[in-house]
N, C-alpha and C positions, 0 to 999 in steps of 0.2 A: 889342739887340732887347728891347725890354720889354713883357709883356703884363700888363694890367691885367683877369684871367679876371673877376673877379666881386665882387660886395661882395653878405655873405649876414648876412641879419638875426639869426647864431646869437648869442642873449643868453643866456648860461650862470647858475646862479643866482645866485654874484657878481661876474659880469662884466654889468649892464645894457644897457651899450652894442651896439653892431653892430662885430662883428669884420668888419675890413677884409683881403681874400684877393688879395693882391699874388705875380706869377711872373715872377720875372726872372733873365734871364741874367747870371752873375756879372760880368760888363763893365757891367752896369747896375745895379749895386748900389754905391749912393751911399754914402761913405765911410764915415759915418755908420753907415748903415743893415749895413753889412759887421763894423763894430765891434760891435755890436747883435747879428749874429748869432753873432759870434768870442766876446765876453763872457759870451753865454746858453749856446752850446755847452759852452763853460767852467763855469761853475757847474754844472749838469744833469752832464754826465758826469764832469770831473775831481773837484771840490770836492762832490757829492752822493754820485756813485755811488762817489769816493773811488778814481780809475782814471787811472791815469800813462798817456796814449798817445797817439799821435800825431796829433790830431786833426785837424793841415791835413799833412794827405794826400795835398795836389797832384790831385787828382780835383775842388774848387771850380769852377776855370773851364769841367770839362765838364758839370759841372749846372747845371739851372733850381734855383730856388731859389725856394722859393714859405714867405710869411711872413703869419702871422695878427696884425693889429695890433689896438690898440682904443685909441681918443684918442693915437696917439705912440709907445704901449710895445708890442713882440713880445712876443708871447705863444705864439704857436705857429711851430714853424719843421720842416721836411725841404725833405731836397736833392731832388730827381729826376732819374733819366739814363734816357737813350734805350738799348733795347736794343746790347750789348755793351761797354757802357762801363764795367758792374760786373760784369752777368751777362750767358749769352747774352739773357735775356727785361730788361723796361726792370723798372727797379727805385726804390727810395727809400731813404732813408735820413738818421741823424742825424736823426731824428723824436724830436721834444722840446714838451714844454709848463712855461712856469713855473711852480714850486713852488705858487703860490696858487691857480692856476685848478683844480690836478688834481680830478680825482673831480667836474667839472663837465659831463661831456659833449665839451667841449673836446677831446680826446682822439679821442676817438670824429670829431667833426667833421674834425681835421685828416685823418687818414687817408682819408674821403672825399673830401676835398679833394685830395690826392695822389695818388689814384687817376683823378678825376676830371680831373686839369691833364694825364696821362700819356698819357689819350686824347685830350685834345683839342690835343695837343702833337704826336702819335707814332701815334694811332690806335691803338680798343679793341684790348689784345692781352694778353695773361699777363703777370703782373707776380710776380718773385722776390725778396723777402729774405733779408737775414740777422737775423733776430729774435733777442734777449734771449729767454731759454728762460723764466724769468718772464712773458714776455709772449706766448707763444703761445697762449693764451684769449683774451688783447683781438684779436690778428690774427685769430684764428678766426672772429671776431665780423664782420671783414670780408671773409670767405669764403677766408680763407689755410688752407692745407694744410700739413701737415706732408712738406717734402720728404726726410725720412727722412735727413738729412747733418748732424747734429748738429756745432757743432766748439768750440773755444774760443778765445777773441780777445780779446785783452790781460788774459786773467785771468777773463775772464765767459764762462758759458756760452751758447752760440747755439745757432741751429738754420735752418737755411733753408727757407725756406715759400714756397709756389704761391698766388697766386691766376688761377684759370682767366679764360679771355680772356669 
């Protein structure tokens, strides 16, 4: 099942173009396009954040998978699951932007966009992560909560955060 949510005119100040907003169930994700996600997964957290871990987790095929493109290249990528597949509330996750776009907004967009695919996926409801504790500011920014259960995961610190339905 492949849903094709939206194409949104967001042109960051050097991405020009129109980021293309692609959600697809991982059966519909074209070889390619799965290599795309496995290789940027890869750079972004092993080879940037310099983090040995297990990042196919066998949890792929029960998320949507929703990828920000612009002319061919991802640029933005998280998974999405439907409540109780990560938490009891639906949640995201492996939310990533390429090195070049960051401090573009991009960021800030994809998040919206994940939030936004969960409803219209699963219906508005609460949505829980587990946040990078460095990043508890930017989720704030999109109404995440600190859900007070700090922990640590493969060496980095988290923290699981609320955002209300």
């Amino acid at each position: 099942m492949t849903f094709h949510l939206w194409h949104i005119g967001h042109a960051a100040r050097d991405t020009p173009s129109v980021i293309v907003w692609r959600l697809l169930a991982f059966d519909d994700l074209r070889v390619h396009e799965l290599y795309e996600v496995l290789r940027l997964r890869s750079e972004v957290f092993v080879v940037e954040q310099q983090c040995l871990f297990h990042d196919m987790d066998g949890t792929d095929p029960q998320a949507m998978h929703l990828l920000g493109v612009r002319d061919g290249e991802l640029l933005a990528y998280a998974r999405c699951f439907d409540a109780g597949a990560k938490f009891a509330e639906a949640s995201f996750g492996r939310v990533l932007t390429r090195q070049r776009v960051r401090r573009t907004g991009l960021g800030h967009t994809l998040i919206d966009q994940a939030v936004r695919a969960i409803s219209q996926l699963w219906g508005p409801q609460p949505i829980r992560i587990g946040a990078q504790m460095q990043l508890a500011g930017f989720y704030a920014q999109h109404g995440f909560e600190d859900a007070g259960k700090p922990y640590m995961e493969d060496g980095i610190e988290h923290l699981e955060m609320l955002r209300p339905a």
